[in-house]
BAMARKE-791250 format. One record per residue (C-alpha): x, y, z. Coordinates in nm, 3 decimals. Layout:
@u=X&v=Y&w=Z
...
//
This chain:
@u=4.515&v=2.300&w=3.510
@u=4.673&v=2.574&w=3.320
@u=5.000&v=2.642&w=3.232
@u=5.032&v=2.966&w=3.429
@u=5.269&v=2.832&w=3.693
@u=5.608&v=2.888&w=3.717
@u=5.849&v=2.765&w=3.490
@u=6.108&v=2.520&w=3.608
@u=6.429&v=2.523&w=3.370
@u=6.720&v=2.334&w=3.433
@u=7.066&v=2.536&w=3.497
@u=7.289&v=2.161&w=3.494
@u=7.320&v=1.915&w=3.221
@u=7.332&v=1.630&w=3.493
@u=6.999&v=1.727&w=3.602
@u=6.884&v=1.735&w=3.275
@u=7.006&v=1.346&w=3.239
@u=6.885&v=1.250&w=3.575
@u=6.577&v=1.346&w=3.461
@u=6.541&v=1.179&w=3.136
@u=6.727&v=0.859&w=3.258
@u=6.514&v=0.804&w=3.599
@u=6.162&v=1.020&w=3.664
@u=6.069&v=1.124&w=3.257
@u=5.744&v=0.914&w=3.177
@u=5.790&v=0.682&w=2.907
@u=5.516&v=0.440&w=2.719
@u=5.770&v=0.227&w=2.509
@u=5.901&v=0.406&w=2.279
@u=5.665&v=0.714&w=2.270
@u=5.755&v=1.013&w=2.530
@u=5.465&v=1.132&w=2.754
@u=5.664&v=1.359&w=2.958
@u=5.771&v=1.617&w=2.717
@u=5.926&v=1.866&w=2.992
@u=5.993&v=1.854&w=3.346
@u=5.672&v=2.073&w=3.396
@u=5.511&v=1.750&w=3.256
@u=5.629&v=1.555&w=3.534
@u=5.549&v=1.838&w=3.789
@u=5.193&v=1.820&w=3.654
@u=5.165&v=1.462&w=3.648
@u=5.314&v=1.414&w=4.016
@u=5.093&v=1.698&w=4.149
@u=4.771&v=1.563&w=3.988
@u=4.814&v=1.216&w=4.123
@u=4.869&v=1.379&w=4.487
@u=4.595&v=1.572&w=4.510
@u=4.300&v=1.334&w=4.347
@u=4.239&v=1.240&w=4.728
@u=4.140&v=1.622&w=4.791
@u=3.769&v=1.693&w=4.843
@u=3.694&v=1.835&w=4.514
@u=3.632&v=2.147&w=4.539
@u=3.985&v=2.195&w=4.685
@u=4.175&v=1.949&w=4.397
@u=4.287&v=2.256&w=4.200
@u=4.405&v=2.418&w=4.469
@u=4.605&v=2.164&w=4.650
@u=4.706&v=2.064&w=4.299
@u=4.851&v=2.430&w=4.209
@u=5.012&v=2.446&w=4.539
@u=5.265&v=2.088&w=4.473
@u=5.333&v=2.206&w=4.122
@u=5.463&v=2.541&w=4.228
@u=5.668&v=2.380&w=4.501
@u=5.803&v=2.109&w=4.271
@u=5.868&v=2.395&w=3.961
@u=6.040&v=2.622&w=4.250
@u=6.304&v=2.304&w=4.325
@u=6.175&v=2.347&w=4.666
@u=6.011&v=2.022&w=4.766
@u=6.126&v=1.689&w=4.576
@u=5.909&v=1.409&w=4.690
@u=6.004&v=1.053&w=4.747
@u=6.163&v=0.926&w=4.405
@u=5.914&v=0.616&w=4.357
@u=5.644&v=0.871&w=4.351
@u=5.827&v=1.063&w=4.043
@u=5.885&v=0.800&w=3.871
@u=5.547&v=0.633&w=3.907
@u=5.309&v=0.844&w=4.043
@u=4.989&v=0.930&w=3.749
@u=5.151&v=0.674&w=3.515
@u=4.904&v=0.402&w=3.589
@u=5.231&v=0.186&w=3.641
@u=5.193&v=-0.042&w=4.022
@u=5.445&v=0.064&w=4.284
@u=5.600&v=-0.125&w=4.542
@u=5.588&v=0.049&w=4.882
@u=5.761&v=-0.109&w=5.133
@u=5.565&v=0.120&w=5.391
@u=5.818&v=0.450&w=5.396
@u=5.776&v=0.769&w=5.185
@u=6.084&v=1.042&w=5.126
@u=6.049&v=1.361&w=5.039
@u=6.341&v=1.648&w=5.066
@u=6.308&v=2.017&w=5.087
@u=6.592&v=2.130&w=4.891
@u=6.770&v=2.412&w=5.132
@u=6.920&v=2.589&w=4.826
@u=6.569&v=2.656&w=4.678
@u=6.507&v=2.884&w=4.970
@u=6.796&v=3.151&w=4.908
@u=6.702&v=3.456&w=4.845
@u=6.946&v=3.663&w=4.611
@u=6.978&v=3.997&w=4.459
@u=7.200&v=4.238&w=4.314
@u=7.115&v=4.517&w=4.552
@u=7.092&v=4.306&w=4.871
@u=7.277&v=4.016&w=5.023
@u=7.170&v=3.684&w=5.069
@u=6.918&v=3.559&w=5.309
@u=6.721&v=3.245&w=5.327
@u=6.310&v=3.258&w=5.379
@u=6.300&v=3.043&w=5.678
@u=5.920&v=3.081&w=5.685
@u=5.859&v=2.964&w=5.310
@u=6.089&v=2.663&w=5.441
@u=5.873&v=2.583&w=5.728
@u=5.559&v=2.616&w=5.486
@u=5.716&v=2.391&w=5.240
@u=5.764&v=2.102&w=5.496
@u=5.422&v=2.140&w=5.616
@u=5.275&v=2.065&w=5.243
@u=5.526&v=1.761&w=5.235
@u=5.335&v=1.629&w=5.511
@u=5.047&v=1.651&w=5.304
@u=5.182&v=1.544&w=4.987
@u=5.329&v=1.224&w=5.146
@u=5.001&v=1.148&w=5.318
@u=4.830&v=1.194&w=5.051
@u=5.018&v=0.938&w=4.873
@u=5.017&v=0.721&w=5.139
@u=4.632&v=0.744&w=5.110
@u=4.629&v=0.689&w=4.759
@u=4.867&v=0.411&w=4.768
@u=4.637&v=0.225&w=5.044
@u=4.945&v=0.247&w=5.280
@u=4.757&v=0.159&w=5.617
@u=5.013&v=0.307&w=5.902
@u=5.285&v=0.521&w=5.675
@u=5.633&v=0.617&w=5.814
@u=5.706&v=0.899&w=5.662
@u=6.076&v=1.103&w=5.646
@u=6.137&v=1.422&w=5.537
@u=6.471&v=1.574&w=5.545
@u=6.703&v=1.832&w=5.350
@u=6.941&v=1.804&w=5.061
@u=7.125&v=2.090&w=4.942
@u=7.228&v=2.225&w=5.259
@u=7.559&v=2.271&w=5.182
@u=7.486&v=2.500&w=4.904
@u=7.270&v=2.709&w=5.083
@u=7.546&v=2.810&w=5.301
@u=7.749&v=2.842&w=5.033
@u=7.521&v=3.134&w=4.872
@u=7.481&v=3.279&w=5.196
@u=7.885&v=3.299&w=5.201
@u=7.912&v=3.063&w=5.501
@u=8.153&v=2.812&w=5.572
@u=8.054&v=2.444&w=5.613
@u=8.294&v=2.405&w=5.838
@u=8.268&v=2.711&w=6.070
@u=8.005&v=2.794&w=6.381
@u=7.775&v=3.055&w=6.195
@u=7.772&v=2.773&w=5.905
@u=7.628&v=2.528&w=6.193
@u=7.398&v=2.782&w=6.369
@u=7.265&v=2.856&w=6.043
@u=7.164&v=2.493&w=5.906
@u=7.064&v=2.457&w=6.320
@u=6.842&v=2.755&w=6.190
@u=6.705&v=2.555&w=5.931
@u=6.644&v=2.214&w=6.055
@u=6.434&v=2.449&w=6.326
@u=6.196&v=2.570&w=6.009
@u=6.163&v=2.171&w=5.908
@u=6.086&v=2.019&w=6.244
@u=5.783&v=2.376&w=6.281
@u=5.649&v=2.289&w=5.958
@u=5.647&v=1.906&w=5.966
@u=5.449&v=1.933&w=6.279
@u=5.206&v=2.199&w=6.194
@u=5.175&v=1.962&w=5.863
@u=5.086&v=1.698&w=6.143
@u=4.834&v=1.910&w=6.343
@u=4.655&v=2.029&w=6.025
@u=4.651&v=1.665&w=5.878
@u=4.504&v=1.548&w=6.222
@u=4.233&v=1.793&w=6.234
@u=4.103&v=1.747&w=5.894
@u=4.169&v=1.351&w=5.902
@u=4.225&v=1.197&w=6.253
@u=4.520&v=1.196&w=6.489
@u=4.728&v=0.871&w=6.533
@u=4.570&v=0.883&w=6.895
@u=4.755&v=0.852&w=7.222
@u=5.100&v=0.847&w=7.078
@u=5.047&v=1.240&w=7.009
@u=5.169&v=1.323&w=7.320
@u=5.513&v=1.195&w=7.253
@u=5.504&v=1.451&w=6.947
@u=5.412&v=1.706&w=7.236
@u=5.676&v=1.620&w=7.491
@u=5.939&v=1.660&w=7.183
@u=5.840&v=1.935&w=7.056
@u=5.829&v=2.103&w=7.417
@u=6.203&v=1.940&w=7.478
@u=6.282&v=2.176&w=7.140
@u=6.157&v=2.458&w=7.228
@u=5.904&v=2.499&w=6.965
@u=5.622&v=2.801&w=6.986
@u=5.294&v=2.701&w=7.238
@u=5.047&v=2.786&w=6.964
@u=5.187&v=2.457&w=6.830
@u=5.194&v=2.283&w=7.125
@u=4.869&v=2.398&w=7.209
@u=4.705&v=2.319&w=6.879
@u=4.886&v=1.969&w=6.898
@u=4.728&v=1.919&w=7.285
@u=4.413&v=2.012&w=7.112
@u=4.396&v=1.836&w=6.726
@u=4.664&v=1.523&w=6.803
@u=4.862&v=1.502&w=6.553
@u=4.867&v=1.257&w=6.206
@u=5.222&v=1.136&w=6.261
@u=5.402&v=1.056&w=6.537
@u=5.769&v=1.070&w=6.379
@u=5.862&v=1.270&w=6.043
@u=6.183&v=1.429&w=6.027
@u=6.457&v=1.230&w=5.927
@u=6.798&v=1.329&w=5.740
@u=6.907&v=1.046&w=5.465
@u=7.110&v=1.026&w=5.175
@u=6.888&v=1.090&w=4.850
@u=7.119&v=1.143&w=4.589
@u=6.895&v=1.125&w=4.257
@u=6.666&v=1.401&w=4.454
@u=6.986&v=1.595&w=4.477
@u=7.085&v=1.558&w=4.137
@u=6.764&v=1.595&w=3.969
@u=6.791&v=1.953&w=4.195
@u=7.059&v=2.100&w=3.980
@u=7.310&v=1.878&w=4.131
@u=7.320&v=2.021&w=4.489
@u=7.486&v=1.838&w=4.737
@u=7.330&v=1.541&w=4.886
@u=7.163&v=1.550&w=5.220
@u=7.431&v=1.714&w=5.479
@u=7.689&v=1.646&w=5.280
@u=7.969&v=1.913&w=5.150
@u=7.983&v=2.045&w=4.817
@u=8.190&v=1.761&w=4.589
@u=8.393&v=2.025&w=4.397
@u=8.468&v=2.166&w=4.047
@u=8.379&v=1.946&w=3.747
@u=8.335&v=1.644&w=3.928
@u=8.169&v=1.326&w=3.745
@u=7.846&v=1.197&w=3.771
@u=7.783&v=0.847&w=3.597
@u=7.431&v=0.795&w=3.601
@u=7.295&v=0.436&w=3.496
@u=6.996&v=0.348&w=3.384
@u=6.730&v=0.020&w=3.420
@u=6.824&v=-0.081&w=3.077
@u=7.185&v=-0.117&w=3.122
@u=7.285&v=0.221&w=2.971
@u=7.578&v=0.462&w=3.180
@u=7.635&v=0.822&w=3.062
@u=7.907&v=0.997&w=3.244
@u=7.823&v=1.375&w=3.289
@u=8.041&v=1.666&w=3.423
@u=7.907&v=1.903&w=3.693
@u=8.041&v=2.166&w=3.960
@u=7.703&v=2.163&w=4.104
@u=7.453&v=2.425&w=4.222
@u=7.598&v=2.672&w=4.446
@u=7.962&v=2.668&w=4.243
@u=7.792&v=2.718&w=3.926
@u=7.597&v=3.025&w=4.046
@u=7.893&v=3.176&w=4.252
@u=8.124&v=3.170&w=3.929
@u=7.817&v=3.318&w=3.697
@u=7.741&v=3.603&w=3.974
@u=8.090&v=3.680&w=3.953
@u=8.241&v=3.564&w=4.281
@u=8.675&v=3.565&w=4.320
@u=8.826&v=3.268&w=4.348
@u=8.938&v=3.345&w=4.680
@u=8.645&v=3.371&w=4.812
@u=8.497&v=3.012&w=4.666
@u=8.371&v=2.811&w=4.930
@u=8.526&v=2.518&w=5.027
@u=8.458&v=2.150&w=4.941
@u=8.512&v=1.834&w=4.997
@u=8.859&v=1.814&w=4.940
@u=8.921&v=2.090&w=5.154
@u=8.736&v=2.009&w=5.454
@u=8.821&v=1.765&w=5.751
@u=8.631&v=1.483&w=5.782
@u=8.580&v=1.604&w=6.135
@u=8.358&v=1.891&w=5.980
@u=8.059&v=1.629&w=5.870
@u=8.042&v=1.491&w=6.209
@u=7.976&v=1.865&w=6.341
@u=7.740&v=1.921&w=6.146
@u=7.541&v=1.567&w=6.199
@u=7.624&v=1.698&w=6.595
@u=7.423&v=2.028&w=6.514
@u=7.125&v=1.917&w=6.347
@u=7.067&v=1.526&w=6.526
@u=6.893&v=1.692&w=6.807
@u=6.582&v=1.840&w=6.551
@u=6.575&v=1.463&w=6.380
@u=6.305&v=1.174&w=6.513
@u=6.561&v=0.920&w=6.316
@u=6.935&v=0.891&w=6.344
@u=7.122&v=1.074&w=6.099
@u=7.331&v=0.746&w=5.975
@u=7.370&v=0.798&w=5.631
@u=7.785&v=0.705&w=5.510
@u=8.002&v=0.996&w=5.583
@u=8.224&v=1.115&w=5.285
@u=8.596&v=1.021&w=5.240
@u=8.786&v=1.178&w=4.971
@u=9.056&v=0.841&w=5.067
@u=9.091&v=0.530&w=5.224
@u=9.095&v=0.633&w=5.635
@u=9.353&v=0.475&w=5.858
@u=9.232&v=0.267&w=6.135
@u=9.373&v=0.588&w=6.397
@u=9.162&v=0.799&w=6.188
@u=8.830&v=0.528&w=6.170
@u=8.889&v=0.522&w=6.575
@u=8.889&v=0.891&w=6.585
@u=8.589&v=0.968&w=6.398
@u=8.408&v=0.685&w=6.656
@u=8.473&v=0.891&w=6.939
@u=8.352&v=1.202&w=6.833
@u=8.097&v=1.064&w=6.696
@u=8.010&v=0.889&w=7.018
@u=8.090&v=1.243&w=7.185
@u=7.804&v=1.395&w=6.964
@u=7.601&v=1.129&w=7.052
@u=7.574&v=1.018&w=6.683
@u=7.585&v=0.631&w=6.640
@u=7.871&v=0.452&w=6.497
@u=8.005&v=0.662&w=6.195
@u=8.041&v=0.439&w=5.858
@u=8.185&v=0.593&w=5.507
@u=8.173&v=0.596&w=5.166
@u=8.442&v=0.712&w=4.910
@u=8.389&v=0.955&w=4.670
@u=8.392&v=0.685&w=4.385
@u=8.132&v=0.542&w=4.584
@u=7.866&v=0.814&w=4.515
@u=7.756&v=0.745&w=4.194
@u=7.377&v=0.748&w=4.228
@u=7.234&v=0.385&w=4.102
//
């Protein structure tokens, strides 16, 4: 490999720790990732040595540039572990998040837009990546979930409100691009390495039920598909703050200068200051104060459940992460989150407080 790939930098000092204190390869005392593109490299590497070889580089060049764009963050064990020679304990599941925010496109001259067809791309070479892994790993029948973090602060750079119907339709827009890609991932996967069989048709009959494109259910009908279930929305909060600190999974943005304590194996805590992605670039591009989006202490509880509501339908898991709670809910309040959660057809709601989302 070269070093001719994109470079990667960090724009928030609690990425910058999350980094060093959880995924930066260490041998004792010496340091064997130098820079994040180290770990990129090492990650990507260790994925593709399952690739035919004349396709290694390739496949190879492909997960770096995904990884350096903050686009694709796979499953943290992988990270931390993965080309380090170090043994892994798999307990059968893989993660890996497409970071929403990574997919915002800005510029002076225009406004803001999001490349729903890079998104859908992305989550197709998750697939891969997380099979590959799986393969690698000697993982005989893999579940494997991939979601979004960072949603929230793609909406925020688009100048949408979490809590607002264009805000919905537009992450609706986006869990569209993940559930396309994931399966054409799938199809690809099945023709090159075998479909799971005669559970593909329950892939089909979803994917017809969502109203995704016949070429995919036709190439599905005709290659199977790898795996059965993929998409899957959970709480990955080291992802999210290795990612420049955007938001965690479907969650809203935390707020100005909020802190992060980040612990480490060895005992060690470091408390860390951050506003997070999308605030951070708002206030450097100049944005009024007025105009801010809002966070978490701003927005009705209510608002989370929505936006579950909105993308639950595109998910093959239940979206049952904690919702957020900025204070202690009344039982009134607990009861009516239950019932529109049960009106949304989400299961029973549970919650964490904000002093509660320090990731471990």
């Amino acid at each position: 490999m070269t070093d001719s790939h994109r470079p990667s930098p960090f724009v928030d000092l609690a990425a910058v720790e999350a980094w060093d204190a959880w995924f930066r390869w260490r041998e004792n005392a010496d340091l064997r990732d130098l820079s994040i593109e180290d770990t990129w490299r090492r990650v990507s590497a260790s994925l593709a040595s399952i690739e035919p070889g004349g396709e290694t580089t390739t496949w190879q060049a492909r997960f770096t540039d995904a990884f350096a764009s903050w686009r694709l963050l796979p499953d943290e064990r992988l990270l931390a572990c993965a080309g380090t020679g170090r043994a892994t304990h798999w307990d059968g599941v893989l993660h890996a998040s497409l970071n929403a925010a990574g997919f915002v496109c800005q510029s002076p001259a225009t406004d803001a837009s999001i490349d729903l067809a890079a998104l859908s791309d992305c989550a197709a070479l998750a697939v891969r990546a997380l099979d590959n892994a799986a393969l690698e790993a000697g993982i005989a029948a893999p579940h494997l979930r991939i979601g979004m973090i960072g949603v929230a602060d793609a909406l925020a750079l688009l100048g949408l409100r979490y809590d607002s119907d264009p805000g919905r339709r537009q992450a609706g827009a986006m869990a569209r691009a993940l559930v396309e890609g994931c399966l054409h991932g799938s199809i690809m996967l099945a023709a090159e390495r075998g479909s799971c069989g005669q559970e593909a048709h329950v892939s089909i009959a979803r994917a017809r039920l969502r109203g995704l494109p016949g070429d995919l259910l036709n190439a599905a009908a005709r290659h199977g598909v790898r795996h059965v279930q993929l998409t899957a929305i959970t709480s990955q909060p080291r992802l999210a703050l290795l990612a420049n600190d955007v938001a965690d999974a479907v969650d809203p943005l935390r707020g100005k200068n909020h802190a992060i304590l980040i612990s480490t194996s060895d005992g060690q805590r470091t408390t860390v200051r951050s506003s997070g992605y999308a605030l951070n670039l708002l206030r450097a591009g100049g944005i009024k104060r007025e105009d801010m989006p809002d966070t978490l202490p701003d927005i009705s509880w209510t608002a989370q459940i929505k936006m579950r509501s909105t993308l639950q339908p595109w998910m093959d898991d239940p979206i049952d992460y904690p919702l957020l709670a900025t204070n202690d809910l009344g039982e009134a309040q607990r009861l009516e989150a239950r019932k529109l959660a049960e009106g949304h057809e989400l299961g029973e709601p549970t919650w964490r407080e904000v002093a509660d989302l320090q990731p471990r």
